[in-house]
N, CA, C and O atoms as CSV, one atom per row, in Angstrom:
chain,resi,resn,atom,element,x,y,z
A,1,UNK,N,N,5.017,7.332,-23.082
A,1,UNK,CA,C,3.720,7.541,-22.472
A,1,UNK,C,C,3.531,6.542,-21.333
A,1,UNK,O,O,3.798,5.340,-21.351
A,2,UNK,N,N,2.939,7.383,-20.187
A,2,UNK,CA,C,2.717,6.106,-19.423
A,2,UNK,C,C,1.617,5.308,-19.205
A,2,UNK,O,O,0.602,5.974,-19.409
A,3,UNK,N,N,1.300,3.880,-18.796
A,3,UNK,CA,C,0.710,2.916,-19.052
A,3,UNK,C,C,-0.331,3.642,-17.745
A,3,UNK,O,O,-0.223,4.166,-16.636
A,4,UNK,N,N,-1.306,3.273,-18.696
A,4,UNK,CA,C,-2.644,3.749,-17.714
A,4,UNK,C,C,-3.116,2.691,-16.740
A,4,UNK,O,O,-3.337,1.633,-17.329
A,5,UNK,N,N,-3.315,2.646,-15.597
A,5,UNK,CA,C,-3.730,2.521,-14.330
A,5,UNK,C,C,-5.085,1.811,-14.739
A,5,UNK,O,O,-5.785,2.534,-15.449
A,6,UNK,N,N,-5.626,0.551,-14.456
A,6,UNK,CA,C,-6.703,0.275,-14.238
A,6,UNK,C,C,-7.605,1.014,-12.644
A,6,UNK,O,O,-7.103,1.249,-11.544
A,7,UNK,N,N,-8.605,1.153,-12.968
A,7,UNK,CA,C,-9.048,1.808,-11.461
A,7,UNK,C,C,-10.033,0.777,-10.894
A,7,UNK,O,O,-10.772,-0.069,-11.396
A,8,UNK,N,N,-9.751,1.181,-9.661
A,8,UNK,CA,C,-10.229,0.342,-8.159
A,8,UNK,C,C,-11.455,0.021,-8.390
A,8,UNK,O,O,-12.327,0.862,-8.608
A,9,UNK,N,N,-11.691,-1.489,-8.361
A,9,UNK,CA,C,-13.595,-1.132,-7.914
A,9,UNK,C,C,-13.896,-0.625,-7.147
A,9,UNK,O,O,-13.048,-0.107,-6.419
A,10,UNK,N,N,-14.940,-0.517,-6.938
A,10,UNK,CA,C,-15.727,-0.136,-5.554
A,10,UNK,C,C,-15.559,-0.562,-4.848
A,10,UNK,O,O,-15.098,0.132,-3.942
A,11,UNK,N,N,-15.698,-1.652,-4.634
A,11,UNK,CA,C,-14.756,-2.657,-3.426
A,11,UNK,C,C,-13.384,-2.095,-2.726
A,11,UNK,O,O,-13.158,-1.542,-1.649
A,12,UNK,N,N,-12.581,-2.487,-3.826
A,12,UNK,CA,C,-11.528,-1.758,-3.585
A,12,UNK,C,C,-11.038,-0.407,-3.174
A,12,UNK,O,O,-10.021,-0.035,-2.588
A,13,UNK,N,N,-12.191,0.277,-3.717
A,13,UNK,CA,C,-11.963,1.709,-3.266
A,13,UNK,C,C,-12.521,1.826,-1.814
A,13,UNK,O,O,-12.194,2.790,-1.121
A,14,UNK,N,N,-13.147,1.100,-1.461
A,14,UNK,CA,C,-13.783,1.506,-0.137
A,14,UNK,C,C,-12.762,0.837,0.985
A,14,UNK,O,O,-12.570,1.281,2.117
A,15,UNK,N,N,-12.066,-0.506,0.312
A,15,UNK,CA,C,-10.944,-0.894,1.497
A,15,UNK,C,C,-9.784,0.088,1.076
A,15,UNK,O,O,-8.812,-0.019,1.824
A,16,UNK,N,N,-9.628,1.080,0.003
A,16,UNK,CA,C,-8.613,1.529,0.060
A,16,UNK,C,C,-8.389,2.948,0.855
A,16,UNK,O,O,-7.304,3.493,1.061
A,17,UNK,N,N,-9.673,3.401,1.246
A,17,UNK,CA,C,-10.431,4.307,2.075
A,17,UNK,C,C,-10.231,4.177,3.312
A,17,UNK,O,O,-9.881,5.079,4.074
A,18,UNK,N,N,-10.473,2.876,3.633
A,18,UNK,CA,C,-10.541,2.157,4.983
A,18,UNK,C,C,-9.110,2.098,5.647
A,18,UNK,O,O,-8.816,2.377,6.809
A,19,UNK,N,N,-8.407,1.727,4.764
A,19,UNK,CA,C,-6.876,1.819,5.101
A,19,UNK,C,C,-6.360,3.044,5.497
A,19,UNK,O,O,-5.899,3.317,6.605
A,20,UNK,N,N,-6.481,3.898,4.350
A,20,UNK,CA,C,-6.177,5.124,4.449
A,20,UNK,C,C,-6.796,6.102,5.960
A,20,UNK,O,O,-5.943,6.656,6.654
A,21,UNK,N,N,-7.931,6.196,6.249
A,21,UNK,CA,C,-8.830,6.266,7.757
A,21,UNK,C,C,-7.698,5.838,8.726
A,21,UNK,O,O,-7.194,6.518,9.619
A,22,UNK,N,N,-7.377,4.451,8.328
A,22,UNK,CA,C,-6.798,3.704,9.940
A,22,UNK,C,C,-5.363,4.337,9.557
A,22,UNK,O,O,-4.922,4.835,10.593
A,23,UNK,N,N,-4.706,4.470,8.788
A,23,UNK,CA,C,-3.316,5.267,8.909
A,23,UNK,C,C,-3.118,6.653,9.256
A,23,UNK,O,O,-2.161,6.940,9.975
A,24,UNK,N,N,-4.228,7.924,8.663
A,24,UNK,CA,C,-4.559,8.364,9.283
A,24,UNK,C,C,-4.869,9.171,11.237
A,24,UNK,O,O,-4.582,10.185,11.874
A,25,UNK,N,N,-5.639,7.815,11.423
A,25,UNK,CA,C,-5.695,7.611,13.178
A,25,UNK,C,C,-5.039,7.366,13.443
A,25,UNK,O,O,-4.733,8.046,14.423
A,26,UNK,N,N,-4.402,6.713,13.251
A,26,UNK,CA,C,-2.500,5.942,13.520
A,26,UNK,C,C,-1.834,7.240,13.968
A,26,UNK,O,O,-1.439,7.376,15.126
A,27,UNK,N,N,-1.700,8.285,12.951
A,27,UNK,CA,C,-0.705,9.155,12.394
A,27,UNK,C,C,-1.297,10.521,13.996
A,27,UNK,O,O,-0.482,11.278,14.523
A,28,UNK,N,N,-2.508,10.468,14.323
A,28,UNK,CA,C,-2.762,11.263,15.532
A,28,UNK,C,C,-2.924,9.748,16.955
A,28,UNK,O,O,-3.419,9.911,18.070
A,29,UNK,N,N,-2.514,8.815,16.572
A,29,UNK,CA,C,-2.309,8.100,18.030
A,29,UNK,C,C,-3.571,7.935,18.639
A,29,UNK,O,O,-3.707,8.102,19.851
A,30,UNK,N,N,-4.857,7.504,17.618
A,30,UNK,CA,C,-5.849,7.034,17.684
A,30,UNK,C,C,-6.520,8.177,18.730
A,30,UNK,O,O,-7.580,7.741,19.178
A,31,UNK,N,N,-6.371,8.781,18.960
A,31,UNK,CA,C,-7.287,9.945,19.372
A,31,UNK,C,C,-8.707,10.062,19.287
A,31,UNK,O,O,-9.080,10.725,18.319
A,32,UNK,N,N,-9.863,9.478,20.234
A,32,UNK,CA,C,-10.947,9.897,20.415
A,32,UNK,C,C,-11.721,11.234,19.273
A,32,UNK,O,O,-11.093,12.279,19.102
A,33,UNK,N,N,-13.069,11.024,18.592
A,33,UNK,CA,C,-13.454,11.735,18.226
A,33,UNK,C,C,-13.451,12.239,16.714
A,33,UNK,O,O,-14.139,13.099,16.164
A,34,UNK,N,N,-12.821,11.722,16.413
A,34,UNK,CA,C,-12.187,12.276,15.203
A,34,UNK,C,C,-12.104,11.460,13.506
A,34,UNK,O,O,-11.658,11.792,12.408
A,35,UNK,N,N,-12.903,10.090,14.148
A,35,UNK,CA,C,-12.920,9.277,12.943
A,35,UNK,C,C,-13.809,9.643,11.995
A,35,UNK,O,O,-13.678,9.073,10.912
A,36,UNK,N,N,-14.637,10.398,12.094
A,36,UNK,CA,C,-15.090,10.818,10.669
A,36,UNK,C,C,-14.224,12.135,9.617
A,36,UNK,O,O,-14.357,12.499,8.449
A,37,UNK,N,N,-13.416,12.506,10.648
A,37,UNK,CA,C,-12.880,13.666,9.797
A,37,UNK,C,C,-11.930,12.962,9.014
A,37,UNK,O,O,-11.775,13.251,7.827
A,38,UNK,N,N,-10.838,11.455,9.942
A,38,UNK,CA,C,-9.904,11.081,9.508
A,38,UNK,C,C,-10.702,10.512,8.146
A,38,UNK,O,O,-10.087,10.849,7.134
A,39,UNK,N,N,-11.861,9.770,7.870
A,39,UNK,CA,C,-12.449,9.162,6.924
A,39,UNK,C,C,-12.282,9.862,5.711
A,39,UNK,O,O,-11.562,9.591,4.750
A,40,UNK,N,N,-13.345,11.159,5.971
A,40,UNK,CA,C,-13.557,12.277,4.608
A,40,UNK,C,C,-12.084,12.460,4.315
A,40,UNK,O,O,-11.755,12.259,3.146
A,41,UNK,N,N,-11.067,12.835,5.240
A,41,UNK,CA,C,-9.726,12.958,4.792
A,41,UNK,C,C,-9.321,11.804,3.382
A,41,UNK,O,O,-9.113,11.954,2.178
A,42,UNK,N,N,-9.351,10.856,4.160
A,42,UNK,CA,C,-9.142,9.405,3.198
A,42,UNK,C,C,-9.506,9.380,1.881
A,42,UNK,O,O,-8.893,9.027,0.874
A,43,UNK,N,N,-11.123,10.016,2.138
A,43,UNK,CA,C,-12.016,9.894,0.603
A,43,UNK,C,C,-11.646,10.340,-0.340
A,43,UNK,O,O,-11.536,9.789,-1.436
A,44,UNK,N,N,-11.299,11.852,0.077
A,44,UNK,CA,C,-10.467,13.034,-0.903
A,44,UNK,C,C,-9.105,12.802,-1.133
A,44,UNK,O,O,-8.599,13.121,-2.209
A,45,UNK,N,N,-8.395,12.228,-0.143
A,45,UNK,CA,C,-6.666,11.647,-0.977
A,45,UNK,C,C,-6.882,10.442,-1.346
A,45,UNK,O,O,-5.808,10.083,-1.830
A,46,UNK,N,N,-7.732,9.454,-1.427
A,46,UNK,CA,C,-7.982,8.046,-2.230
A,46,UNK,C,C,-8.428,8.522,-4.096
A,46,UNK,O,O,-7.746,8.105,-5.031
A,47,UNK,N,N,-9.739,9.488,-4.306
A,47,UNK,CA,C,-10.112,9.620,-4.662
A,47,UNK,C,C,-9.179,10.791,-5.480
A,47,UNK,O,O,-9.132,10.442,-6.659
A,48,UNK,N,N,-8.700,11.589,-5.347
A,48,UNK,CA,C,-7.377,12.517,-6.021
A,48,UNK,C,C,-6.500,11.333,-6.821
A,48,UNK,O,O,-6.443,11.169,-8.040
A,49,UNK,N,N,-5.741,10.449,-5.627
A,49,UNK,CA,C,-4.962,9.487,-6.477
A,49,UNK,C,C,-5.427,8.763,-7.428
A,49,UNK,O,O,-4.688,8.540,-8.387
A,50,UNK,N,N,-6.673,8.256,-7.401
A,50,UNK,CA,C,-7.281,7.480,-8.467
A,50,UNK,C,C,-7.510,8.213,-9.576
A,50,UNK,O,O,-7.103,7.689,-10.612
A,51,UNK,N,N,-8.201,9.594,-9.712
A,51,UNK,CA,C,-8.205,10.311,-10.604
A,51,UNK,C,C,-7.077,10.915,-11.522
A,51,UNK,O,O,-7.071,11.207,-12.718
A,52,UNK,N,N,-5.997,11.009,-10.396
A,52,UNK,CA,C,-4.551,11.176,-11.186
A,52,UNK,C,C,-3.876,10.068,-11.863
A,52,UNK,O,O,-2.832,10.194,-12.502
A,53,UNK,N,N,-4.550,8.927,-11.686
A,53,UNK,CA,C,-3.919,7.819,-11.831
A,53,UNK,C,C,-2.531,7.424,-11.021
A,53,UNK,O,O,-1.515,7.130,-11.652
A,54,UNK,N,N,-2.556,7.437,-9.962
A,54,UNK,CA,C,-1.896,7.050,-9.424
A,54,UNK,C,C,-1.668,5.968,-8.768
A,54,UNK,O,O,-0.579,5.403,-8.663
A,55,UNK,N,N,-2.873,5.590,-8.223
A,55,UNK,CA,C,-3.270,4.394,-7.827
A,55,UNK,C,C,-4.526,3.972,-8.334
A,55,UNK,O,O,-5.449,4.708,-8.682
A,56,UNK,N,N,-4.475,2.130,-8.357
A,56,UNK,CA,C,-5.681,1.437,-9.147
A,56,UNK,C,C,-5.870,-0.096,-8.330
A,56,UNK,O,O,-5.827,-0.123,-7.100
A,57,UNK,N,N,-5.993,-0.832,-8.803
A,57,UNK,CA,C,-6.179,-1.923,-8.844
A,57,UNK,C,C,-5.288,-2.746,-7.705
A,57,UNK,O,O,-5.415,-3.271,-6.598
A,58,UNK,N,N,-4.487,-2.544,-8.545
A,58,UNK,CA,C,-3.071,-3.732,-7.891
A,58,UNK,C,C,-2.119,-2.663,-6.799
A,58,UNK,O,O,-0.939,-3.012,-6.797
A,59,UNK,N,N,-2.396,-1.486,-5.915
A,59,UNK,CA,C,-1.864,-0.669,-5.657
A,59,UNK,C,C,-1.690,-1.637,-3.981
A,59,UNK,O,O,-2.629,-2.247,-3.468
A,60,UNK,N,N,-0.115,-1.540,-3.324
A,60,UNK,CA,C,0.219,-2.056,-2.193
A,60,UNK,C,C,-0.026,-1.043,-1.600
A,60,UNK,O,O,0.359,0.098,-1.855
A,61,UNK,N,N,-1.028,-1.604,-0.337
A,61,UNK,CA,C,-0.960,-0.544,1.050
A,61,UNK,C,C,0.260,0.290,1.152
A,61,UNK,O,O,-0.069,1.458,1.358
A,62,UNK,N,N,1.380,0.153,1.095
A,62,UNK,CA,C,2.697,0.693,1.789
A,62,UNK,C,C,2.454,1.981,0.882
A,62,UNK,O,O,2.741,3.088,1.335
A,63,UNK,N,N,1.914,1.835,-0.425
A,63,UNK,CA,C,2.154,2.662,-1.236
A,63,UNK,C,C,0.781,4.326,-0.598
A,63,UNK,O,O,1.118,5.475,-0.311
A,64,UNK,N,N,-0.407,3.823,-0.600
A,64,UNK,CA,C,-1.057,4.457,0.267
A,64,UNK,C,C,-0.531,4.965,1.345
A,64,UNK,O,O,-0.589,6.192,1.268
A,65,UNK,N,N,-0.059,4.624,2.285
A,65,UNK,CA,C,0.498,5.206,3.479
A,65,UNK,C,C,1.354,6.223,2.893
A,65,UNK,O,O,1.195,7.443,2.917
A,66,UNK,N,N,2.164,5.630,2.432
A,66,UNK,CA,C,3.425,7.031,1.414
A,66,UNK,C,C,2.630,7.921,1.122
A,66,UNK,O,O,3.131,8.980,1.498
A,67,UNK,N,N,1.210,8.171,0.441
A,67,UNK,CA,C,0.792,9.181,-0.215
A,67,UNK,C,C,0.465,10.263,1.236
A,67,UNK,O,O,0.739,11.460,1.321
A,68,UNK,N,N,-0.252,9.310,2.364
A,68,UNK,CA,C,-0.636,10.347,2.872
A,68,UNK,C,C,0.185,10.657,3.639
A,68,UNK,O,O,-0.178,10.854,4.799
A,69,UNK,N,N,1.583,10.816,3.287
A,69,UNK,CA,C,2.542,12.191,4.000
A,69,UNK,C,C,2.063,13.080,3.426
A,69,UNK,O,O,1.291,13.596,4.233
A,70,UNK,N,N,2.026,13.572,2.578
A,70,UNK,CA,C,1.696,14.231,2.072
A,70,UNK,C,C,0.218,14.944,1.943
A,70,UNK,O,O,-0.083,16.042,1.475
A,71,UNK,N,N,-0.529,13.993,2.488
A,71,UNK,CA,C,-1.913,14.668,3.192
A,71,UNK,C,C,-2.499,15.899,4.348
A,71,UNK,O,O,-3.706,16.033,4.549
């Protein structure tokens, strides 16, 4: 069985949001206009992973970026 995931505070979830946003913009070359869509994007693949347990607490940025290939 696998070891369950502590989850993000709030804190955490909101810099893990934040990250996710700026990789995101990154990923279209910071492009004018568009930072709220990149955001909500963020919310819904931050918020999926946490619920899947995928990511929690102690989760490294690098590891975020990986997810959203897949975004």
């Amino acid at each position: 069985m696998a070891e369950k995931i502590d989850p993000p505070s709030v804190e955490q979830r909101q810099a893990m949001i934040a990250l996710a946003a700026y990789y995101l913009a990154e990923r279209r070359d910071f492009a004018p206009g568009a930072a709220e869509m990149d955001w909500l994007q963020a919310e819904r693949v931050i918020d999926a992973l946490i619920a899947k347990q995928q990511i929690g607490r102690t989760t490294p940025p690098e590891h975020i970026r990986n997810a959203l290939k897949f975004a």
